[in-house]
C-alpha positions, 0 to 999 in steps of 0.5 A: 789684128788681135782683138781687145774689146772692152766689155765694160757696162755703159757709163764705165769706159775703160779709157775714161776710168783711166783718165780718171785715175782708176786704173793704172797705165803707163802714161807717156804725156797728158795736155789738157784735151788728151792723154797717151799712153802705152798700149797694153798689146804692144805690136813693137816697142813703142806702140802708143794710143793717144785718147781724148780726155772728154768721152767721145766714141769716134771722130765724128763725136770729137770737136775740132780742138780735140782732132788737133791736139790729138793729132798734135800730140801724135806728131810729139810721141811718134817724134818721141818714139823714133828718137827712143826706139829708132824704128824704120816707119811709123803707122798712125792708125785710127779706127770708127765703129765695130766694122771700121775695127774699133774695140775701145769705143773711146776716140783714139789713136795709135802711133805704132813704130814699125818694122819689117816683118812684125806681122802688122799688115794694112792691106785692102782689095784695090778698087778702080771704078774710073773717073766718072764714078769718082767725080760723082763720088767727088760731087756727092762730098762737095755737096755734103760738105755745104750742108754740113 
């Protein structure tokens, strides 16, 4: 994937400044929670990002309003983009932290209308440690999930 990476001094996120006003996008649609808008390094026709408004680096930093009105403006600009660009699939992706492939260390989403052939390629080495390990691994978020 090619790599953006905002090198911008802390305090001085490039999303922020764009929500801001600070800088010029190709704003698609804005709420009170979110913004979107097109991707500077557009994989296909169409490739949009949708970032909270309130700074916040990863999903673990937004609040549940702010999960469902990014994921509810998702759903109307990829209904959008399929009606606009008419692609065959349509990929959601988010990522969290420098290892998870964030660059924009700004909570966002990509909705990227999709093609075959168009060199974007989610691909991972297929793991099958068994039932026994994923009921504990099972075991170990239920447990997590009742501290949290």
């Amino acid at each position: 994937m090619p790599m953006f990476v905002d090198h911008s001094p802390p305090g001085q996120c490039i999303f922020c400044r764009l929500v801001a006003g600070e800088i010029p996008s190709a704003k698609v649609c804005e709420d009170a929670l979110t913004v979107a808008f097109m991707d500077i390094g557009q994989v296909n026709p169409g490739h949009v990002l949708v970032a909270t408004k309130r700074h916040a680096v990863t999903l673990l930093d937004i609040t549940p309003e702010e999960a469902a009105a990014v994921l509810q403006t998702a759903q109307r600009v990829a209904r959008a983009a399929q009606a606009a660009f008419d692609p065959p699939g349509m990929t959601l992706f988010q990522a969290n932290g420098p290892v998870g492939g964030q660059t924009v260390f700004h909570f966002h989403l990509h909705v990227l209308p999709r093609h075959e052939d168009d060199g974007m390629a989610l691909a991972w080495p297929r793991k099958e440690p068994g039932g026994a390990v994923l009921q504990d691994y099972a075991a170990r978020l239920r447990a997590a999930l009742q501290d949290g």
